[in-house]
C-alpha positions in Angstrom: 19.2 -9.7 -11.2 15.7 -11.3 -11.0 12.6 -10.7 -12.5 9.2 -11.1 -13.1 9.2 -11.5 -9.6 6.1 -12.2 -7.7 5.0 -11.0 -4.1 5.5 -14.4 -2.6 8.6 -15.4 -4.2 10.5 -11.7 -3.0 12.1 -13.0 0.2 14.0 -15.7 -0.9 15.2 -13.7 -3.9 16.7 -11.5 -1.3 17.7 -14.2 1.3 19.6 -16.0 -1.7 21.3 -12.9 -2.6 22.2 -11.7 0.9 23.8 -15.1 1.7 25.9 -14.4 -1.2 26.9 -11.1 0.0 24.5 -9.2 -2.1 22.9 -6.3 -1.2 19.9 -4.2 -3.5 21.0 -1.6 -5.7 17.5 -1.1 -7.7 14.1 -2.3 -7.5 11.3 -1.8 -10.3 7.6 -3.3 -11.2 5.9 -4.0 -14.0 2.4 -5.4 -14.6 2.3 -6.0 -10.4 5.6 -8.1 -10.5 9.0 -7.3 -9.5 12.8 -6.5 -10.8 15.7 -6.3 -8.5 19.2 -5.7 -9.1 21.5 -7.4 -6.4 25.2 -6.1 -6.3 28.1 -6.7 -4.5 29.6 -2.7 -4.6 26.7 -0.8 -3.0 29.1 -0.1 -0.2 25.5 -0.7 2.2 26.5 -2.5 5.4 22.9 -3.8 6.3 19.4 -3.4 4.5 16.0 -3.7 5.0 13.0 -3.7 3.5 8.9 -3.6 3.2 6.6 -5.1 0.5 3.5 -3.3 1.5 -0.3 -2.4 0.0 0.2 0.9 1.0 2.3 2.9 -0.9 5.4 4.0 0.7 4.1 3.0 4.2 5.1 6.3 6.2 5.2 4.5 9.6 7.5 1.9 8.3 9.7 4.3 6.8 9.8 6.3 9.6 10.5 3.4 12.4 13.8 2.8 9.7 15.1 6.4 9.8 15.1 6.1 13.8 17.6 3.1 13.4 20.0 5.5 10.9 18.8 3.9 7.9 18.2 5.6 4.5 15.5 4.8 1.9 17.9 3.2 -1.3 15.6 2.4 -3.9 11.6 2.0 -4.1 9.4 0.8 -6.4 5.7 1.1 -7.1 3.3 -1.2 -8.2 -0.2 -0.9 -10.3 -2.4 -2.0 -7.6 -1.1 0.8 -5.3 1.2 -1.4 -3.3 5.2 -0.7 -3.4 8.6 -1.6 -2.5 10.7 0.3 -0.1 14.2 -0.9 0.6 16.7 1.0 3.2 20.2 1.2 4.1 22.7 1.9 6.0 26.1 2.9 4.7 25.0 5.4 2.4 26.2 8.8 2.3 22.8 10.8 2.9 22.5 12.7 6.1 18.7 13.8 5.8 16.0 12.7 3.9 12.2 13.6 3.0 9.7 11.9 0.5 6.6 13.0 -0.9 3.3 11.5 -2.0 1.4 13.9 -5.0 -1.6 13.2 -7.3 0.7 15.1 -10.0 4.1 15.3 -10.7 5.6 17.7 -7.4 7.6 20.0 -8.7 7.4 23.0 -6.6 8.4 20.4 -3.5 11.6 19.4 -5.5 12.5 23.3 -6.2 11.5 24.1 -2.1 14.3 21.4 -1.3 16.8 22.0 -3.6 16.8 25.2 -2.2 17.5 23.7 1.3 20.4 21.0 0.0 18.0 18.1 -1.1 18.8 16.4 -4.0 16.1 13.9 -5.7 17.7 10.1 -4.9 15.2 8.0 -6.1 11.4 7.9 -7.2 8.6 5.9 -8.1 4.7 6.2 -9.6 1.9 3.9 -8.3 -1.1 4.0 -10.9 -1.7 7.7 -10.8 0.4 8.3 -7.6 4.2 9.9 -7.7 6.4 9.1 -4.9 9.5 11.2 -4.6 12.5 11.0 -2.5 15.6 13.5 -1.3 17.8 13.4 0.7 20.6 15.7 2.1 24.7 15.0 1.1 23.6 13.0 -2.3 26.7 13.5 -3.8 25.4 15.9 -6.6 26.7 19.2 -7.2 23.6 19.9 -9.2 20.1 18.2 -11.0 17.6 19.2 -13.5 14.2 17.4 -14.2 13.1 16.6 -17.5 9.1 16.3 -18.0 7.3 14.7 -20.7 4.1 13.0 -22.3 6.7 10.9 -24.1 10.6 9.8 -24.1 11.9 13.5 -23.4 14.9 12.3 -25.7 16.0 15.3 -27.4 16.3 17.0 -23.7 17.9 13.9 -22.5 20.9 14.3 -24.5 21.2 18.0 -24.5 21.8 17.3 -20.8 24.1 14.3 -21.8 26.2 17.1 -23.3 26.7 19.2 -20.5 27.6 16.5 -18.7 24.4 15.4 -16.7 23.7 11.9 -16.2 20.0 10.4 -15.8 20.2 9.2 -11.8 16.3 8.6 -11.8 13.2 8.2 -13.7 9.4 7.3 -13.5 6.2 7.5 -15.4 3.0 7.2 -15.0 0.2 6.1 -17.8 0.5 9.6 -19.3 4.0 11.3 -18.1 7.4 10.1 -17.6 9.7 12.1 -15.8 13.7 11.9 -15.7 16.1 13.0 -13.0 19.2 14.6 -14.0 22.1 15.3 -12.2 26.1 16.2 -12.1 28.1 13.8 -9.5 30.3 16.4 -7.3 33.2 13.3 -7.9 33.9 13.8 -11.8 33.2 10.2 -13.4 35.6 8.9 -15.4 34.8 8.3 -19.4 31.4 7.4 -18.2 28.3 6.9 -20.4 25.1 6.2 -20.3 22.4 4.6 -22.7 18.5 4.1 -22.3 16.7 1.4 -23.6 12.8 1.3 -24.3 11.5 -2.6 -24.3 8.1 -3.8 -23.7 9.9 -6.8 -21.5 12.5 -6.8 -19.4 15.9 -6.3 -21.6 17.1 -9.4 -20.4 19.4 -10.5 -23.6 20.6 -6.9 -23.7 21.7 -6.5 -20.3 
């Protein structure tokens, strides 16, 4: 993993990793620089992706989906400028994203009700990005809202056997994706860690 990543010094992050048979399984921001996670058992067979000052730049995105591939992780900056990386090799059939001033919850209920599932999201300063896709592998998903850490919520989901498969936050709410894998995990668990750096000596 990398991070503390600036703009200019992305690419060859990526290049390094892709030589080494790395693909991305995760990108974040912080303070206008970047984290990645590079891993070799996404399953992906080929990836793209766009820095760009416009946050999740439709067009882009759009030109990808034509050539089969899937958004996999984005990112959002302060400044209004994210990081969109695509796929192929994943399992989604369909996808849709969203762009909303406030948190868009009646969207998410519309497309759960048509076979989206929430797959990854993202805030740039005030700005949510969401995105869903079709054949997610998740039998089922709840979102938890909050001002703060939703943690008492968070682990009354744990119980019932939920497992947090996205989050993001704005300045003044943080919101958590919860779902149920249709493939039961085995002994799996999950813990969340709140740092003011990147965990590096943890992870």
């Amino acid at each position: 993993y990398h991070y503390n990543v600036a703009d200019s010094r992305l690419r060859q992050h990526v290049e390094k990793g892709n030589e080494d048979g790395l693909f991305i399984s995760c990108v974040a921001s912080a303070a206008n620089l970047w984290a990645l996670i590079m891993d070799a058992g996404t399953g992906f067979t080929s990836q793209v992706y766009e820095l760009s000052t416009v946050f999740l730049h439709k067009d882009w995105i759009m030109e990808q989906w034509e050539k089969n591939y899937y958004i996999s992780s984005i990112a959002g900056a302060n400044n209004g400028s994210s990081l969109v990386v695509m796929s192929k090799g994943t399992p989604y059939t369909q996808q849709s994203y969203k762009l909303s001033e406030s948190f868009p919850f009646k969207w998410i209920n519309k497309k759960w009700k048509e076979g989206f599932h929430v797959t990854s999201m993202t805030t740039a300063g005030s700005c949510w990005g969401v995105v869903m896709s079709r054949n997610s592998g998740f039998s089922d998903q709840v979102v938890e809202l909050d001002f703060l850490y939703p943690s008492e919520g968070i682990h009354r989901r744990w119980e019932s056997g939920y497992r947090i498969t996205s989050m993001a936050a704005t300045a003044d709410q943080a919101a958590f994706i919860l779902s149920i894998p249709k493939r039961k995990m085995m002994d799996e668990t999950q813990e969340t860690l709140r740092t003011s750096s990147f965990p590096s000596t943890h992870v």
